[in-house]
Each structure stands twice: as C-alpha cells, then as structure tokens.
C-alpha positions as CSV (number, residue, x, y, z in Angstrom):
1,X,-37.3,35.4,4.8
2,X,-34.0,37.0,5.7
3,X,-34.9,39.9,3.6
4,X,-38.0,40.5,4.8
5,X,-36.4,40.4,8.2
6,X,-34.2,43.8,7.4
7,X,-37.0,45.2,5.8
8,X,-39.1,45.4,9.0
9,X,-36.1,46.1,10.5
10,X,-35.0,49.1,8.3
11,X,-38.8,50.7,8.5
12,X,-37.9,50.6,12.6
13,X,-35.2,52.6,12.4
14,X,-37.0,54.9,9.9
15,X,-39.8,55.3,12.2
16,X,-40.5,58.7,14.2
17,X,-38.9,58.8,17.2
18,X,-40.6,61.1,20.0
19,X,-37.9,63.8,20.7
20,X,-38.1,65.8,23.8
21,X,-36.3,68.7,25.4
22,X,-35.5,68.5,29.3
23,X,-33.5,70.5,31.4
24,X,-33.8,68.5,34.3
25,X,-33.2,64.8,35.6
26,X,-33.7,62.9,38.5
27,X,-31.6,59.3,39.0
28,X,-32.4,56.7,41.0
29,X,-30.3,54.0,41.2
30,X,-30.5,49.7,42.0
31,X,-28.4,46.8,42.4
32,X,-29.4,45.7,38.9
33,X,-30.3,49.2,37.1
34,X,-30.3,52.9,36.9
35,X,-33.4,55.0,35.8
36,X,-33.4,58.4,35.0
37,X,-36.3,60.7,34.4
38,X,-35.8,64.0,32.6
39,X,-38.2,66.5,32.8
40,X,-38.9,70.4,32.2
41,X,-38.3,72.6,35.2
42,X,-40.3,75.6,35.4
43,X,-39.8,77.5,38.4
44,X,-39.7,75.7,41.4
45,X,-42.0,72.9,39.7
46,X,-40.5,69.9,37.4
47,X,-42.8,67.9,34.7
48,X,-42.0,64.9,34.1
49,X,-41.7,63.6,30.3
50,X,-39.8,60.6,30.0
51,X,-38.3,57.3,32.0
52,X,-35.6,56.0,30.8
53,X,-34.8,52.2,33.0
54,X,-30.9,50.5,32.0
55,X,-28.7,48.3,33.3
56,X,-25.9,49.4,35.2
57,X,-23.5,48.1,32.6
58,X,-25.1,50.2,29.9
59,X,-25.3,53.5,31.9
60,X,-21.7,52.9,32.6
61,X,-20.9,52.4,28.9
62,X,-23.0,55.4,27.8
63,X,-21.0,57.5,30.7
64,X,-18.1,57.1,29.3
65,X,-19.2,57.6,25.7
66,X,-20.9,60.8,26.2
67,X,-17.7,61.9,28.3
68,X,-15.9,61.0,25.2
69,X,-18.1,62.6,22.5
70,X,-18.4,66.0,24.9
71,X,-14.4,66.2,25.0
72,X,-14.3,65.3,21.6
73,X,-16.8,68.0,20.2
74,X,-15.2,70.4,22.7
75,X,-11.9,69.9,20.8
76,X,-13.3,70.1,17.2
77,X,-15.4,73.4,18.6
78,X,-13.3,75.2,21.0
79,X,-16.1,75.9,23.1
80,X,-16.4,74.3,26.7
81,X,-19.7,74.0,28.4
82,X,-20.0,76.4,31.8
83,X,-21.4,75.1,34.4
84,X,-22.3,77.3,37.0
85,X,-20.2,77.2,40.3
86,X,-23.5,77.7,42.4
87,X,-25.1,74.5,40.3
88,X,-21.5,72.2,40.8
89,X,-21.8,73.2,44.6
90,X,-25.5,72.4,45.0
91,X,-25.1,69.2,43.1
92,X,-22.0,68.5,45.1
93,X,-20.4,68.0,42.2
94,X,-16.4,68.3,42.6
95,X,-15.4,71.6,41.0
96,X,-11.9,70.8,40.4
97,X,-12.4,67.3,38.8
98,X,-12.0,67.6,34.9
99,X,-14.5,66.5,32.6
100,X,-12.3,65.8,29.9
C-alpha cells in the first residue's frame, strides 16, 4: 500500500505543470490570505492568466526565500537586476532600501 502511495505520488510531481510568463501582478491582501494575479500587460491593457490564493504565513516565508535566492544568484552571477527609478517611484517603492 505504502508503495503504491509514492508511486501516485511520484507520477504528481512528474506531471506537466502549466508554465506561464507574466510581467505584471496585482495583490490583494486579507486578514487570513494574500492573492496575487499575474498577468501579461500589453499597452495600457493587462490579461489576466493566473490566481494564485496563500496564507499570509506562506507568502511571508516565500518573501523571504525569493529575497534570499535573488541575493544569492546575484552573488554567484555578478549581475544585479535594474529596476527603473520611474517604476520604484510609481510603485512607491523606497529607492534607497536594499534588496539584499
């Protein structure tokens, strides 16, 4: 029984996953979760592709382990991502705060 157990479970993970480009997200935010939908911005218009709904504690952990990954990979690479100054500023993102 156990074995066919991780069977199933090892054809899951094998399965195609839908991948998806997006270069754009909205974020809405809950007491009890966070959802983000990413989307393709074309112009001035956005379609949606995908809605992703988590619990706070998990977007919290997956924060801080993308943070981590980008600061690593920027390390191994040499090469920082750019943001735009105009973007930061619109986004009122703080343009002094670090990533890393």
């Amino acid at each position: 029984m156990a074995d066919d157990k991780q069977e199933r479970f090892q054809e899951d993970l094998s399965a195609d996953v839908p991948t998806y480009y997006a270069n754009s997200v909205s974020l809405g935010i809950s007491p009890y979760d966070l959802t983000l939908v990413f989307g393709v911005r074309a112009g001035n218009q956005v379609k949606a592709l995908i809605r992703m709904i988590t619990s706070l504690e998990h977007a919290v952990v997956m924060t801080m382990v993308l943070r981590r990954s980008l600061r690593e990979h920027t390390k191994m690479t040499g090469i920082e991502p750019k943001v735009p100054i105009e973007v930061m500023r619109d986004l009122q993102l703080d343009e002094e705060e670090p990533l890393w």
